[in-house]
C-alpha positions as CSV (number, residue, x, y, z in Angstrom):
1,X,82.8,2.9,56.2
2,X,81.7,1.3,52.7
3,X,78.6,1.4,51.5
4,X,77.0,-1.5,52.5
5,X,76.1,-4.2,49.2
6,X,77.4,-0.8,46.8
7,X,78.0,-3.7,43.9
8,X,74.1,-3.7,44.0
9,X,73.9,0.6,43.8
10,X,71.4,2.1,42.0
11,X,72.4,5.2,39.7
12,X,68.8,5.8,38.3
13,X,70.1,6.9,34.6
14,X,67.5,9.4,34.0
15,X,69.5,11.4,36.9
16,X,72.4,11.0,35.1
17,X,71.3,11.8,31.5
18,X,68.4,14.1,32.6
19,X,70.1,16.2,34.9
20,X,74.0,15.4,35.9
21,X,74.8,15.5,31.9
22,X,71.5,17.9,30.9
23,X,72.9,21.7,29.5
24,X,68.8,22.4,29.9
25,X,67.9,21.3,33.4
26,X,67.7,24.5,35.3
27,X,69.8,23.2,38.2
28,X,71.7,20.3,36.5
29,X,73.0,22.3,33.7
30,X,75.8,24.0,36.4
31,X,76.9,20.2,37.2
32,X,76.9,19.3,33.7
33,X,79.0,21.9,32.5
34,X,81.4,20.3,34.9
35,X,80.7,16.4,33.5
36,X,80.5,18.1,29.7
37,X,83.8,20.0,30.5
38,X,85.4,16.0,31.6
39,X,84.7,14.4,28.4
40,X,81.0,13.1,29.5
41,X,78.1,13.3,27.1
42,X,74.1,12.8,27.3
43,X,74.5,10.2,24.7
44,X,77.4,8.2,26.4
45,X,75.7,8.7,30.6
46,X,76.8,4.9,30.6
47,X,80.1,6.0,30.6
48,X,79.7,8.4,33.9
49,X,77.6,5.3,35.4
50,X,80.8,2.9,34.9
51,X,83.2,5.1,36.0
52,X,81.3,6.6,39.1
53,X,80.9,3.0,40.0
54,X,84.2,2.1,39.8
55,X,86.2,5.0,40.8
56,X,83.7,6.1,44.1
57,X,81.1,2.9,44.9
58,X,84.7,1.2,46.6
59,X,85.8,4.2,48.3
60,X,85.0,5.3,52.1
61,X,81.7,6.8,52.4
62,X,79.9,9.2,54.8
63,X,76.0,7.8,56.2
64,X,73.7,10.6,55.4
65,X,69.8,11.4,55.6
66,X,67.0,8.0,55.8
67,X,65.0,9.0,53.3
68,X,61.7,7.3,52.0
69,X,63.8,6.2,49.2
70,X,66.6,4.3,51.0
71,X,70.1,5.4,53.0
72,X,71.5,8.4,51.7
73,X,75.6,8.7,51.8
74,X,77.9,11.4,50.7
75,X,81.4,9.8,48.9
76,X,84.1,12.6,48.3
77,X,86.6,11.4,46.0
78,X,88.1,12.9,42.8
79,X,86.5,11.7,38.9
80,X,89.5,10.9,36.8
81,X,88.7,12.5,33.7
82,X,87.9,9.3,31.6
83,X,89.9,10.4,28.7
84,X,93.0,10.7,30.0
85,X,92.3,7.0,31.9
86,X,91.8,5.5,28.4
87,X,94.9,7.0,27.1
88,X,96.7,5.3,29.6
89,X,95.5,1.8,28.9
């Protein structure tokens, strides 16, 4: 299934600055190492936003946990490593 309205997602950017790109978070530094390792940066989370959005928001997706905060679903799909997507345009 898609996530229903997912052209109206919210990626809270402090999530992604604070802790998926963070080398200091305690747990987010292990993801960011990842990100960091991809080309991603703190300073450029936009980038990760846009490409998050449009490589996974379109993508089938798994319904999770209701949470106080909203539906929760899991997407498992592979980040392109944004450099090498640039090149090829």
């Amino acid at each position: 299934m898609r996530i229903p309205n997912a052209d109206r997602a919210v990626i809270d950017p402090t999530k992604l600055h604070g802790y998926l790109l963070s080398r200091h978070h305690p747990v987010g530094r292990f993801k960011a190492a990842f990100f960091l390792g991809l080309g991603y940066s703190p300073g450029d989370w936009g980038q990760l936003e846009a490409d998050l959005r449009g490589q996974h928001l379109s993508r089938d997706a798994e319904r999770r946990e209701q949470t106080r905060y909203g539906q929760k679903y899991a997407i498992r799909a592979t980040l392109l490593d944004h450099r090498v997507v640039r090149r090829r345009w």
